[in-house]
N, C-alpha and C positions, 0 to 999 in steps of 0.2 A: 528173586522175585517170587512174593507167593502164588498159588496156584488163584486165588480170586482174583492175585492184580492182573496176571496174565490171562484171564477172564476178561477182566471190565479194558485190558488194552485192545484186545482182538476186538473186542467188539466193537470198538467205536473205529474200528477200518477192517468194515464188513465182514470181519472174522477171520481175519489172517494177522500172523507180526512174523517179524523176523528174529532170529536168534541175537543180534545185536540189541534189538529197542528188549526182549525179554530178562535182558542180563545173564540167561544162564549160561552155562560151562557147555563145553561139544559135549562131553559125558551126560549131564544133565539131558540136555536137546534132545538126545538121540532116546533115552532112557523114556520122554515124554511122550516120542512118536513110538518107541516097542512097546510103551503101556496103551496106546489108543488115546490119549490126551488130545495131541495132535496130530494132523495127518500130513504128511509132504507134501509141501507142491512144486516148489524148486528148491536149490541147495540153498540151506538157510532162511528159508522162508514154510513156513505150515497154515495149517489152517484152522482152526478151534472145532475137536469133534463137534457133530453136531448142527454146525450153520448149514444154512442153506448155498449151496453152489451156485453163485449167481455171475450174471457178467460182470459187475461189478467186481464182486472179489476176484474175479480172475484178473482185472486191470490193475486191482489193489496187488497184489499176490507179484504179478509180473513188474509193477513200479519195484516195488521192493525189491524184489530179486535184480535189476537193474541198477542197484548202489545209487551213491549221493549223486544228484542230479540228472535219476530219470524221472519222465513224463511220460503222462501217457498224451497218444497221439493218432495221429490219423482215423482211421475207424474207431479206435475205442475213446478216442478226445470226441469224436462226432457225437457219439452215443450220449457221452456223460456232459453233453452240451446240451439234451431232450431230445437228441434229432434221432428218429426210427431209425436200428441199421438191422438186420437180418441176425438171425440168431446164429447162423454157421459163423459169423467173422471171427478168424481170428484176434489175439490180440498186438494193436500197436502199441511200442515204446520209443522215444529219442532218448537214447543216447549222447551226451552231446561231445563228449571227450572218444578216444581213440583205446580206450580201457580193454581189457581182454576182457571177455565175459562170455561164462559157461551156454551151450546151447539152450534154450530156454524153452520147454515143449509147449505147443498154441500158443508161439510169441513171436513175434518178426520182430526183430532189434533193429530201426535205422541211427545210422550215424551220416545225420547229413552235413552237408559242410557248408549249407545256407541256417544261418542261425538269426536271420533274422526276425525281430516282435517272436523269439523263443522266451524271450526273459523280458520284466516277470512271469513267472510260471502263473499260470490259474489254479484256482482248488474247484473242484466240483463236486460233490456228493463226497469231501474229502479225501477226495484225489487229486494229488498235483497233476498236471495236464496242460495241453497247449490253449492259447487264447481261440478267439472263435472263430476272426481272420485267417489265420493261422493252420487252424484246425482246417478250414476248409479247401486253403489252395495247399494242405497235404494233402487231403482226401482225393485229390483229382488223379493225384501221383498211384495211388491204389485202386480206385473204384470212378473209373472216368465218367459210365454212365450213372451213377448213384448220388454224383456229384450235382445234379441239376434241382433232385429233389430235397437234397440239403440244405442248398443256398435259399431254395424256394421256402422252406420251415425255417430258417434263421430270419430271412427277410418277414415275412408272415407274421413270427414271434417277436418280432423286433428289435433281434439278438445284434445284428447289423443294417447298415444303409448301403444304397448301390454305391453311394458316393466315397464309402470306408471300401469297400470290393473292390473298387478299379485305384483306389489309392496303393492297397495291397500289391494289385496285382502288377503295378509299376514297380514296388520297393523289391520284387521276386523275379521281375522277370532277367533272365537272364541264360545264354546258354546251356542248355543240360540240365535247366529246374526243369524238373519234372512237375504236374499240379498244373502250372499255370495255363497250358491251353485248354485244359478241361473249364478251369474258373473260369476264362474268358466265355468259352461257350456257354456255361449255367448264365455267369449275367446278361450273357444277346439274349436267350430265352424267357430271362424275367425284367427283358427291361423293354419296356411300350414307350416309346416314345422319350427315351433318358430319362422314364419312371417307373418302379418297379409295378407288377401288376400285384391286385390285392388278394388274388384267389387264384386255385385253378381255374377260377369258370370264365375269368377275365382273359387269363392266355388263350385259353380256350376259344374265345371269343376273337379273341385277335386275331388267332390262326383260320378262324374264319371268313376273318372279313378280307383278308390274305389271298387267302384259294379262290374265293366266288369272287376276287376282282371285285367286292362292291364299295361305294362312294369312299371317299379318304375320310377317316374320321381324325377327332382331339380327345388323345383319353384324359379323364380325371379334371374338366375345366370344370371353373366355377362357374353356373346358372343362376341368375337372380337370386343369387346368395347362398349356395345349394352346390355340392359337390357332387359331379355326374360322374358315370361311370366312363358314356361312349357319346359324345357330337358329333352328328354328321357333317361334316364341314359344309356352310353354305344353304343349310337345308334349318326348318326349326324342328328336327326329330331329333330325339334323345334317346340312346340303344343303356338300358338299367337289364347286370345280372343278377338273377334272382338265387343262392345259394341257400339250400335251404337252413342250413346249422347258423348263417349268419344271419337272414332274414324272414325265416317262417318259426324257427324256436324259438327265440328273442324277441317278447313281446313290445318292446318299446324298441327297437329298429322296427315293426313291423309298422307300428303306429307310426313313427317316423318319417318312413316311404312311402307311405298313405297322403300325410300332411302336404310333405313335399308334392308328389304329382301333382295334387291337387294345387299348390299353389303356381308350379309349374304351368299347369294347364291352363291357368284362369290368363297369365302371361301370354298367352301365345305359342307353348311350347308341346308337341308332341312326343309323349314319353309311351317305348315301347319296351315290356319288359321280357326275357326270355328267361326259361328253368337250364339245369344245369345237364336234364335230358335233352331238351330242344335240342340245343349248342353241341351236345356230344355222338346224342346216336342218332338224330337228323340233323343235322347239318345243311344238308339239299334245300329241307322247306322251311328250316330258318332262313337259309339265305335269301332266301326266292321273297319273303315274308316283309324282310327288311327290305330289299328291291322295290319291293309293292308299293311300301309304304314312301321310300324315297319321291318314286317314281311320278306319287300323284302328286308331289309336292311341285311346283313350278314356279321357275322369278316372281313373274308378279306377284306372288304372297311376299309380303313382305317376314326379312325375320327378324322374330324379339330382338331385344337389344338385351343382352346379358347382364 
């Protein structure tokens, strides 16, 4: 292979190839990394002077070096799914065979012996790697607490539904998987009512309404045609969170929420809205606020009909 093919290969997997996809000879290989061409990263695998060292390539870099049929996985499958993971992580691979394979440095090799929804592989930023399912009741098995804010960014992005999470976590669970009691607990956390919640500021809001013992509410019902956040059961108060990156940047949701109250209101319906401060660093005088508001409300008011 000439020196531009093995250019334009590395590059298009983030700047690493192997001594196999290169075609050269070990003499060749080794002759490319004492000139500075390439640089090692594990046996048979380099990196194109030059690129940038990124997580990526290191996931690229350790697939490869992992032979036919690794994936990347747990933490480094989270990453390259868009989900934030902390820049100290190592990297994950499956293995899925019983192969001998050299120690691999910032690489955890698992070879697990639940192969389930392993195949098909996904590609991601053109990386083979686990599915998203997948990805995430491994993640639990590594990173227990990290696991909540994962599920919470797949759900969010729309990557999965609660309904695909608890199908998973049927098809996994079994003695000795490791992952699954972490995934059980992320989805108790994002799930209101057997629905996911749409934001931080809504769990938020749950865990509130939780602690201060205030009225049972219905998350996410439809209002005179109008998707709410929080009903007070029994009462015609409507508890709306206000996030700002969802509805104070976004000038047509802002319109939107405008509209809505308003025709809300004209209905019969008491909508009160709280910020993503109120709910988090008062807490106290939210709670007491909603209270207030419940409070005046009494039977003989009759409530809207939905």
């Amino acid at each position: 292979m000439r020196l531009d093919e093995l250019d334009d290969l590395a590059r298009r997997n983030h700047g690493v190839v192997s001594r196999a996809q290169s075609g050269l000879s070990e003499d060749a290989w080794r002759r490319a990394i004492r000139a500075g061409t390439l640089v090692r990263v594990h046996s048979g695998v380099a990196r194109l002077v030059g690129t940038a060292n990124t997580p990526e390539q290191r996931i690229a870099a350790a697939v490869l070096a992992g032979g036919p049929g690794a994936l990347a996985s747990h933490r480094s499958a989270t990453l390259l799914w868009a989900v934030p993971r902390p820049e100290a992580d190592p990297v994950d691979i499956i293995v899925p065979d019983r192969r001998a394979l050299r120690q691999l440095s910032g690489v955890v090799v698992h070879r697990p012996r639940d192969h389930a929804h392993l195949f098909p592989p996904q590609r991601r930023s053109n990386i083979t790697c686990t599915n998203i399912l997948r990805t995430l009741c491994d993640l639990g098995a590594v990173d227990d607490a990290g696991t909540v804010e994962a599920v919470g960014h797949a759900l969010l992005a729309r990557l999965v539904t609660l309904g695909a999470l608890e199908v998973t976590l049927i098809a996994h669970a079994r003695p000795g998987r490791h992952g699954v009691r972490a995934l059980r607990r992320a989805i108790d956390v994002w799930s209101i009512d057997s629905r996911p919640a749409d934001s931080l500021l809504e769990r938020a809001m749950h865990r509130l309404i939780t602690r201060y013992r205030l009225p049972a509410v219905e998350f996410h019902p439809i209002v005179e045609g109008w998707e709410v956040d929080f009903r007070v059961v029994d009462t015609p108060v409507i508890l709306e969170c206000d996030g700002w990156s969802t509805h104070g940047l976004d000038r047509t949701q802002f319109e939107r929420d405008r509209r809505r109250d308003a025709e809300l209101a004209a209905a019969g319906w008491i909508v009160v809205r709280f910020t993503y401060r109120a709910v988090t660093l008062d807490p106290s005088r939210t709670a007491a606020r909603i209270r207030a508001v419940t409070d005046r409300w009494t039977p003989a008011v009759a409530v809207p009909s939905a």
